[in-house]
N, CA, C and O atoms as a Maestro MAE file, in Angstrom:
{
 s_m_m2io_version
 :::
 2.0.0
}

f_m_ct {
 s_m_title
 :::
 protein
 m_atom[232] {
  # First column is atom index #
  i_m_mmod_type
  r_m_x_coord
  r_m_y_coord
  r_m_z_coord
  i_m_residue_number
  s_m_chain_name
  s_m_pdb_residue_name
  s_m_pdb_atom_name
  i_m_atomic_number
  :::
  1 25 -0.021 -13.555 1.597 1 A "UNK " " N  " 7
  2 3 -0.561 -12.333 1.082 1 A "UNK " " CA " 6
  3 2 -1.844 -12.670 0.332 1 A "UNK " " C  " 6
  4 15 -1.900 -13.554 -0.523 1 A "UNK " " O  " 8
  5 25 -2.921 -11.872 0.726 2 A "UNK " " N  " 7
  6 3 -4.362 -12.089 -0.175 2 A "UNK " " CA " 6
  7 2 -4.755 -11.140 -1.119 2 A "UNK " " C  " 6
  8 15 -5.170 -11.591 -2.186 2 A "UNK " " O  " 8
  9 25 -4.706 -9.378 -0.908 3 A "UNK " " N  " 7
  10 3 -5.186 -9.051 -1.784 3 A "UNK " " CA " 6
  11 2 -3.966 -7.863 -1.722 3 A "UNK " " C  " 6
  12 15 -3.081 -8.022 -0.881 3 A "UNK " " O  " 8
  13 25 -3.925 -6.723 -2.578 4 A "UNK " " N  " 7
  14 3 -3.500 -5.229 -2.762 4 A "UNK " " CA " 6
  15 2 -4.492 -4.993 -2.020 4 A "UNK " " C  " 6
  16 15 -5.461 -5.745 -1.915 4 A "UNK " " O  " 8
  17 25 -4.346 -3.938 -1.442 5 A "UNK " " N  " 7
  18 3 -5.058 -2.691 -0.750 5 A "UNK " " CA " 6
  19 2 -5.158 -1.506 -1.564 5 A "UNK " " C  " 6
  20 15 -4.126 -0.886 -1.822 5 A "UNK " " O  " 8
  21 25 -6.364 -1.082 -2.036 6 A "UNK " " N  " 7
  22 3 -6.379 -0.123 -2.852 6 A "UNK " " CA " 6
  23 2 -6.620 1.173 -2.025 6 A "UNK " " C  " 6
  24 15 -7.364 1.235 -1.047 6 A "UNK " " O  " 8
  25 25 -6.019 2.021 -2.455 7 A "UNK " " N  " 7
  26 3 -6.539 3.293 -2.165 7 A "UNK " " CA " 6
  27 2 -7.770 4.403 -2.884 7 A "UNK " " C  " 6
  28 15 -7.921 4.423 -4.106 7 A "UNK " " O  " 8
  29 25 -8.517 5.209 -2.048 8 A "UNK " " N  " 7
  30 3 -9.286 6.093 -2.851 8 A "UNK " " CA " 6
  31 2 -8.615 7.861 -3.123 8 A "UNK " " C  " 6
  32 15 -7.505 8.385 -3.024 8 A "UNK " " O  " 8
  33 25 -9.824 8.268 -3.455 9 A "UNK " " N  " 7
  34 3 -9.160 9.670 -4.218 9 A "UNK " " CA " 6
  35 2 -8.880 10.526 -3.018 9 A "UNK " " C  " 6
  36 15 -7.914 11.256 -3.237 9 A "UNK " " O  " 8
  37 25 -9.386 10.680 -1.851 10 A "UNK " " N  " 7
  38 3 -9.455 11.071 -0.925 10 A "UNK " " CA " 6
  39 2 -8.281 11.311 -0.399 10 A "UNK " " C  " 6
  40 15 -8.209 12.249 0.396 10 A "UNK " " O  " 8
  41 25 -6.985 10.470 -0.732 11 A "UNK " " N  " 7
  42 3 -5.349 10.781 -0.934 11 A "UNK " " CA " 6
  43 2 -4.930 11.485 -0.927 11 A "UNK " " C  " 6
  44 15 -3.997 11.781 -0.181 11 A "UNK " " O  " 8
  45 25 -5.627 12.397 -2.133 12 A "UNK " " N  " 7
  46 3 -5.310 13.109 -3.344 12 A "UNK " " CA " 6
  47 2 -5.240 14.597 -2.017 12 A "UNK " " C  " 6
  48 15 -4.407 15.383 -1.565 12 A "UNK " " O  " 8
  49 25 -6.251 14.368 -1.908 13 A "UNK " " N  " 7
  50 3 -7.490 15.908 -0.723 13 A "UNK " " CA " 6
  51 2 -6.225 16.488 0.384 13 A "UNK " " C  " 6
  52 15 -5.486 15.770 1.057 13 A "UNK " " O  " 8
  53 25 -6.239 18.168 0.329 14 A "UNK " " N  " 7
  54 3 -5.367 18.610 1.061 14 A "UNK " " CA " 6
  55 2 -6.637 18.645 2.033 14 A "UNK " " C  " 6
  56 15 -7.762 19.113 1.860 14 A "UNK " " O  " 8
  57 25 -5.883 17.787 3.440 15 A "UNK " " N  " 7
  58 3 -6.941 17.966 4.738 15 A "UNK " " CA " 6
  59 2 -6.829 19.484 5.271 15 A "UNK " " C  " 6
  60 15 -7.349 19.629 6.377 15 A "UNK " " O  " 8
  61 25 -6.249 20.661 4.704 16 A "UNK " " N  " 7
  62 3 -6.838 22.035 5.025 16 A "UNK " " CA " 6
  63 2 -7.890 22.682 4.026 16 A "UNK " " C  " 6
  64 15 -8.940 23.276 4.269 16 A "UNK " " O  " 8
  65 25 -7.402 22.439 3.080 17 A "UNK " " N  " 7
  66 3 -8.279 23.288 2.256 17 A "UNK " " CA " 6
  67 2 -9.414 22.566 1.389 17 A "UNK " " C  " 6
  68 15 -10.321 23.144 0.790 17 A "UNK " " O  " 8
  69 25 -9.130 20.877 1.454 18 A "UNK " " N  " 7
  70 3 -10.590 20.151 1.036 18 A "UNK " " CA " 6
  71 2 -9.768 19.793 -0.381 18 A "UNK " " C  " 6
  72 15 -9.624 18.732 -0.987 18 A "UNK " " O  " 8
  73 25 -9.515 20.525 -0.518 19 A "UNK " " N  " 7
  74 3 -9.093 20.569 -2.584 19 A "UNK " " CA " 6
  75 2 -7.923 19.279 -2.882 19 A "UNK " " C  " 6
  76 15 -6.776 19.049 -2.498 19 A "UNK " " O  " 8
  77 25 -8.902 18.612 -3.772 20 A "UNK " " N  " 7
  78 3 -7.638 17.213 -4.444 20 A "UNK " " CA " 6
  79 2 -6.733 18.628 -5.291 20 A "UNK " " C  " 6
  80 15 -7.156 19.375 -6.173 20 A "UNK " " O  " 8
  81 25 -5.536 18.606 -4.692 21 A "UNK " " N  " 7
  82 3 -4.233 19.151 -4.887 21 A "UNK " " CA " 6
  83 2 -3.079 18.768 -4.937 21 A "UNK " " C  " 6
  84 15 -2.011 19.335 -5.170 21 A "UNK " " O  " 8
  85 25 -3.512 17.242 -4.579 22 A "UNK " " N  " 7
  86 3 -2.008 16.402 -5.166 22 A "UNK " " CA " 6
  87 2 -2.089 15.532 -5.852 22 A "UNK " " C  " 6
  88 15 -3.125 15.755 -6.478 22 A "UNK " " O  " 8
  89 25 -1.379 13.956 -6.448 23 A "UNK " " N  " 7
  90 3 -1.556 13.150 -7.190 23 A "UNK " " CA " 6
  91 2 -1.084 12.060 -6.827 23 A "UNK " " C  " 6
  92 15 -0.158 11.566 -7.469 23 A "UNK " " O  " 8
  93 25 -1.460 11.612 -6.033 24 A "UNK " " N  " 7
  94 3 -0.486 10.468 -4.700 24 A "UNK " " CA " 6
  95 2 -0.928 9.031 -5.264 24 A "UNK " " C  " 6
  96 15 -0.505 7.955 -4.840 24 A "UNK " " O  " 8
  97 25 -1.806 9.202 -6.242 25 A "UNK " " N  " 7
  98 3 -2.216 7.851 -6.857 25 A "UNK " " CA " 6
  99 2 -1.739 7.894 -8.060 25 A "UNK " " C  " 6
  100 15 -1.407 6.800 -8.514 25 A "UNK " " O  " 8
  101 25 -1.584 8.875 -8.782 26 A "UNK " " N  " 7
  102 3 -0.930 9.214 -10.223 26 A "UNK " " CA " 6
  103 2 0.616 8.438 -9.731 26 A "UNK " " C  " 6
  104 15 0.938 7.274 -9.971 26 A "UNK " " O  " 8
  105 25 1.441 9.507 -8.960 27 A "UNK " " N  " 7
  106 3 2.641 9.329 -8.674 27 A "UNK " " CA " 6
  107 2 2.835 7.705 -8.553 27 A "UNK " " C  " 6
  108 15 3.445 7.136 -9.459 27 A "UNK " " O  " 8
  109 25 2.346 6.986 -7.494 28 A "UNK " " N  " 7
  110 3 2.583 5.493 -7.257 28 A "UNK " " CA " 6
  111 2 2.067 4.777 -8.458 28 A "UNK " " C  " 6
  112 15 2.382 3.591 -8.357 28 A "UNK " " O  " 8
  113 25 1.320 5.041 -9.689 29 A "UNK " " N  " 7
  114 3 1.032 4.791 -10.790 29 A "UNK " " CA " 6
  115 2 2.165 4.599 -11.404 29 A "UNK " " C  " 6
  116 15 2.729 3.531 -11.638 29 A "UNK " " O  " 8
  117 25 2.609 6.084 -11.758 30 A "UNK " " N  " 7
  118 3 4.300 6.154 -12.768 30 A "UNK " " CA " 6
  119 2 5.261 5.574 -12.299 30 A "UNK " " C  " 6
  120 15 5.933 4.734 -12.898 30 A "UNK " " O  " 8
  121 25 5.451 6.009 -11.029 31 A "UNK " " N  " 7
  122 3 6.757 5.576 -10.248 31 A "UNK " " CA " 6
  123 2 7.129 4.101 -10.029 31 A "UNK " " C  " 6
  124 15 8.174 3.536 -10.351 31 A "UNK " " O  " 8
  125 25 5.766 3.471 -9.252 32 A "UNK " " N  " 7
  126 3 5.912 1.821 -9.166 32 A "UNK " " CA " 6
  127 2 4.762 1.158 -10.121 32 A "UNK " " C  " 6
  128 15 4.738 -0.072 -10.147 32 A "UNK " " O  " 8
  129 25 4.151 1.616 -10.623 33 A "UNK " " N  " 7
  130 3 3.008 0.415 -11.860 33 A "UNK " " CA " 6
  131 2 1.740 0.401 -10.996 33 A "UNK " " C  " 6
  132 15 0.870 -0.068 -11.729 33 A "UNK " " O  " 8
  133 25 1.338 0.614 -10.093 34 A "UNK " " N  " 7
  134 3 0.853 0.352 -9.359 34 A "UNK " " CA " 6
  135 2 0.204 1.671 -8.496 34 A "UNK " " C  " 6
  136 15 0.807 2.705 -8.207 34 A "UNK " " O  " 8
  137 25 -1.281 1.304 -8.156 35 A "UNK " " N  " 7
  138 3 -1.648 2.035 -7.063 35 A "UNK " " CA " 6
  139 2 -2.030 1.708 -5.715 35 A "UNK " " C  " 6
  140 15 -2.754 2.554 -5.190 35 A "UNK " " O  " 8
  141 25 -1.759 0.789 -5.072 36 A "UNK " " N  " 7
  142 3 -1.568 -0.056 -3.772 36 A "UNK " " CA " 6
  143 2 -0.568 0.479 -2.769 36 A "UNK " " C  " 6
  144 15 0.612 0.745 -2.996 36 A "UNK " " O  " 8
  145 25 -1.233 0.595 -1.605 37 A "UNK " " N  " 7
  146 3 -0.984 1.166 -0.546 37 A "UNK " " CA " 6
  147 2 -0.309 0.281 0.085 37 A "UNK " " C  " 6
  148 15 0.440 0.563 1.020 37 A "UNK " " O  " 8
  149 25 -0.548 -1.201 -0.475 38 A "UNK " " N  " 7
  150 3 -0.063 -2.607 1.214 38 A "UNK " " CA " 6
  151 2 -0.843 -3.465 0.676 38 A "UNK " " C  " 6
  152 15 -1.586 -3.279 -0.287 38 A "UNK " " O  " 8
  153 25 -0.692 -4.425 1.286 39 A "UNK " " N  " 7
  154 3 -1.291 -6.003 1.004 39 A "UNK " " CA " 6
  155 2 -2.034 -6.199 2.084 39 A "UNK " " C  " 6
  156 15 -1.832 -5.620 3.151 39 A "UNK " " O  " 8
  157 25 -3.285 -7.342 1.801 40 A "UNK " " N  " 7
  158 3 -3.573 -7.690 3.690 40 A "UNK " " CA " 6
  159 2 -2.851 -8.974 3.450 40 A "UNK " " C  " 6
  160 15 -2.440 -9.361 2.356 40 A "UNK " " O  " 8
  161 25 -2.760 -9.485 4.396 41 A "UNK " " N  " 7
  162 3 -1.825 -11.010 4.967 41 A "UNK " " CA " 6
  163 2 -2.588 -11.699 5.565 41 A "UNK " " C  " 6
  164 15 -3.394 -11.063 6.245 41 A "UNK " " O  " 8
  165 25 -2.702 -13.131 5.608 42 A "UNK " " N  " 7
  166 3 -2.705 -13.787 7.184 42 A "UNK " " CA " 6
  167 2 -2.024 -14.245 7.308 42 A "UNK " " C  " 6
  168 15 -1.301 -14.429 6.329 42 A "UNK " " O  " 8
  169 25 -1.635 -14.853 8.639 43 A "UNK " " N  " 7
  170 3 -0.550 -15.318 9.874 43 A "UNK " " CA " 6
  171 2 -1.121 -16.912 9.711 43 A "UNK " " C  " 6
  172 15 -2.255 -17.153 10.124 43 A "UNK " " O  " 8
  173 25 -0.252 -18.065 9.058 44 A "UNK " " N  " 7
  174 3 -0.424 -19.014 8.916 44 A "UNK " " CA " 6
  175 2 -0.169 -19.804 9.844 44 A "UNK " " C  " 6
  176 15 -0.929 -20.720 10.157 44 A "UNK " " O  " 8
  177 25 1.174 -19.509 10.537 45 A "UNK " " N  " 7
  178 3 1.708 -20.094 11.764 45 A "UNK " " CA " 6
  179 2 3.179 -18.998 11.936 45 A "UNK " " C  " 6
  180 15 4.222 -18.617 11.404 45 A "UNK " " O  " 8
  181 25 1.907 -18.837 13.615 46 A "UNK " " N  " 7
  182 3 2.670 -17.743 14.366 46 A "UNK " " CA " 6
  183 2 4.489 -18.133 14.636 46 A "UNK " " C  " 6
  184 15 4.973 -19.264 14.608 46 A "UNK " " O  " 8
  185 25 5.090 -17.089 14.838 47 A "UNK " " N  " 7
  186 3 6.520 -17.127 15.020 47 A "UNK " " CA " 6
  187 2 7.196 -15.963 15.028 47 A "UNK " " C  " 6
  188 15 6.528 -14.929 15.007 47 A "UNK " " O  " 8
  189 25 8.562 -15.887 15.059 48 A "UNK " " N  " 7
  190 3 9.218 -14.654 15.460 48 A "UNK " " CA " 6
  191 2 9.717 -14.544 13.663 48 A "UNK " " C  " 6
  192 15 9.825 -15.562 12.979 48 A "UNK " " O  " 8
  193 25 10.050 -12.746 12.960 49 A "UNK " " N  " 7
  194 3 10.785 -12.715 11.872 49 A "UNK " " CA " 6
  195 2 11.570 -11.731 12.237 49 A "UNK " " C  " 6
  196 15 11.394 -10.963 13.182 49 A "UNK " " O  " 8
  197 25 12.857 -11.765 11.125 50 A "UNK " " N  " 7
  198 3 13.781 -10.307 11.739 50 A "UNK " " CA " 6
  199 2 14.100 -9.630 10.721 50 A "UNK " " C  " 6
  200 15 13.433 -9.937 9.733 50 A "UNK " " O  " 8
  201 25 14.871 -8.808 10.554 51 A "UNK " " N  " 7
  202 3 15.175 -8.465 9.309 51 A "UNK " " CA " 6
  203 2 16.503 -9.213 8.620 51 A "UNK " " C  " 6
  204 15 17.522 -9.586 9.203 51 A "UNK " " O  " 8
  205 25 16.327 -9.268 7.856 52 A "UNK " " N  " 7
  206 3 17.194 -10.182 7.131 52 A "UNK " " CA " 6
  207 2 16.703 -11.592 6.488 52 A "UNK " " C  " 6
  208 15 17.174 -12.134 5.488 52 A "UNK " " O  " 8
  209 25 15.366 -12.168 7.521 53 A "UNK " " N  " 7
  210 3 14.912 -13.081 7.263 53 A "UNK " " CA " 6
  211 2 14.037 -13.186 5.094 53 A "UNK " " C  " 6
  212 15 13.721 -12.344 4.253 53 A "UNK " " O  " 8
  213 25 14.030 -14.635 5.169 54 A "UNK " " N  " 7
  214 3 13.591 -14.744 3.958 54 A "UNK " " CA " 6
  215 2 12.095 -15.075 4.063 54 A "UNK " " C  " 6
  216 15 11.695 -15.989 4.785 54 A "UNK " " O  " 8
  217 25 11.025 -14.071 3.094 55 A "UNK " " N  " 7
  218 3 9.867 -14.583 2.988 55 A "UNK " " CA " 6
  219 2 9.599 -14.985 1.697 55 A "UNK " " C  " 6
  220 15 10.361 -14.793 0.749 55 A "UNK " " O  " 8
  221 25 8.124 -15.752 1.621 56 A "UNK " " N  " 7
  222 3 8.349 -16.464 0.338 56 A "UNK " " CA " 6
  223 2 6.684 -16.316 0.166 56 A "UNK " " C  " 6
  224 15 5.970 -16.201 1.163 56 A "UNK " " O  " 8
  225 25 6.075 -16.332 -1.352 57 A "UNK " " N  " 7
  226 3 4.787 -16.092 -1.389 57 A "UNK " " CA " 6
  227 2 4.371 -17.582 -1.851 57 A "UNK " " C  " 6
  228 15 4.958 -18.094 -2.805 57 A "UNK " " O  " 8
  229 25 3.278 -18.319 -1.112 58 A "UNK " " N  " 7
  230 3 2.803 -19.875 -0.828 58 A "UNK " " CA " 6
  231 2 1.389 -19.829 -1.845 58 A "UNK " " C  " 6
  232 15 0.674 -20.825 -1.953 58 A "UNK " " O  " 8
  :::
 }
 m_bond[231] {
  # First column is bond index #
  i_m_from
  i_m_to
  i_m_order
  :::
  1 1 2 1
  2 2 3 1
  3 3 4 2
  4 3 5 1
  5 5 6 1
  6 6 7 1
  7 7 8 2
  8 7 9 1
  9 9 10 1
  10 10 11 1
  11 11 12 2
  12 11 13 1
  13 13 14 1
  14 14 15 1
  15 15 16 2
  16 15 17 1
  17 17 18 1
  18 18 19 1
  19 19 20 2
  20 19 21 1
  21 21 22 1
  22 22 23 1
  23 23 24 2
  24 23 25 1
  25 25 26 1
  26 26 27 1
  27 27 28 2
  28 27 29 1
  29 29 30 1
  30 30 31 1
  31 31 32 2
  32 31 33 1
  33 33 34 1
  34 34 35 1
  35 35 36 2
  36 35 37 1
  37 37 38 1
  38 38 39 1
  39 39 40 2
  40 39 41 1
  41 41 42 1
  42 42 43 1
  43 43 44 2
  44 43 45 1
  45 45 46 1
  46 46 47 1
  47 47 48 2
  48 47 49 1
  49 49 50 1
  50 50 51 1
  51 51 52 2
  52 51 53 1
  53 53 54 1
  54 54 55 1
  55 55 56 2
  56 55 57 1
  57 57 58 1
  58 58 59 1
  59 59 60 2
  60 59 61 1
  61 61 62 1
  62 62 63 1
  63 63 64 2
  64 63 65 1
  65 65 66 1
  66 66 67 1
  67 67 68 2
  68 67 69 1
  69 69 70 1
  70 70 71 1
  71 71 72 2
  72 71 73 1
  73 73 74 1
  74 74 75 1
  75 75 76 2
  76 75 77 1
  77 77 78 1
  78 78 79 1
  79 79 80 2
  80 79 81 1
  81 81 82 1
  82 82 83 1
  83 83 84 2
  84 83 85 1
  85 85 86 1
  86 86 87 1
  87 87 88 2
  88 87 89 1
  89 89 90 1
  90 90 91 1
  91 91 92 2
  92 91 93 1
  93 93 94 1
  94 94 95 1
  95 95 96 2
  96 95 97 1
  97 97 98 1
  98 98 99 1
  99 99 100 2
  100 99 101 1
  101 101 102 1
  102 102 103 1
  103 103 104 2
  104 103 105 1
  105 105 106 1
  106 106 107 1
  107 107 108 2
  108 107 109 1
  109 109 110 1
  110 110 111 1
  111 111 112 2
  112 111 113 1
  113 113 114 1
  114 114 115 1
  115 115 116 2
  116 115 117 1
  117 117 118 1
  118 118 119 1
  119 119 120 2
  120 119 121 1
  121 121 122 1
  122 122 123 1
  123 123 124 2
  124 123 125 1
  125 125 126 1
  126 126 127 1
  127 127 128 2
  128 127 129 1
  129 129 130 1
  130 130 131 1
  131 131 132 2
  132 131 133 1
  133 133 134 1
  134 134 135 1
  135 135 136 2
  136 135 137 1
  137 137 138 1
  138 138 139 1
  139 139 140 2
  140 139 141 1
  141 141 142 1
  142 142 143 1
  143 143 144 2
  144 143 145 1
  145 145 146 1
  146 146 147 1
  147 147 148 2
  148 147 149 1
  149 149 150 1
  150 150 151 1
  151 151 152 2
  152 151 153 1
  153 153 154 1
  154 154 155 1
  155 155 156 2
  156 155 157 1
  157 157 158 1
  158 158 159 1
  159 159 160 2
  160 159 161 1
  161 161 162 1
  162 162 163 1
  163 163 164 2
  164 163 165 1
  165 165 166 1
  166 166 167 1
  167 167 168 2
  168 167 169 1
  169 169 170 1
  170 170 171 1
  171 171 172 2
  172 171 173 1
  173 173 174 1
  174 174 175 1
  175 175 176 2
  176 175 177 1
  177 177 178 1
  178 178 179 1
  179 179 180 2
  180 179 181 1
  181 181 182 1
  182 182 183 1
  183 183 184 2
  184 183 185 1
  185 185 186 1
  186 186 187 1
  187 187 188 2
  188 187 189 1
  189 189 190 1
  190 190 191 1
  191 191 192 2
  192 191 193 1
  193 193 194 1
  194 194 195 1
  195 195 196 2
  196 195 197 1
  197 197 198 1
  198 198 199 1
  199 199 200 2
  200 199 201 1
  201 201 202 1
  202 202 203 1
  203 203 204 2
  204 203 205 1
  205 205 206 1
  206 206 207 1
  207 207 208 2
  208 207 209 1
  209 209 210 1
  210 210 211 1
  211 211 212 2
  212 211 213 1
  213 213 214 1
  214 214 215 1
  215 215 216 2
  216 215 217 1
  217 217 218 1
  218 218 219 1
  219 219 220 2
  220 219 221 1
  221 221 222 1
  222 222 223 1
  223 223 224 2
  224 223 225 1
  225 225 226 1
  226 226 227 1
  227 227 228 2
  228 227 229 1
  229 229 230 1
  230 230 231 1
  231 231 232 2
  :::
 }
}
């Protein structure tokens, strides 16, 4: 994992009416500490994962 992925306000924007009308960055603020959408990654050495498997941060 390299960085958070940040998000902009543009989130926020109802795609009908234009208007920041929600709080989708507030919310992931209170809720998890955080306003990050995802991480980027790279692929160190390719392979198969499943669920259940264990990952570990290097």
């Amino acid at each position: 994992m390299r960085e958070p992925i940040e998000r902009c306000q543009v989130t926020n924007t109802n795609p009908i009416t234009g208007l920041r009308d929600t709080a989708t960055l507030d919310i992931l603020s209170s809720q998890f500490g955080h306003r990050n959408f995802g991480v980027y990654a790279e692929v160190i050495t390719t392979g198969d994962i499943a669920l259940g498997d264990t990952a570990k941060v290097i």
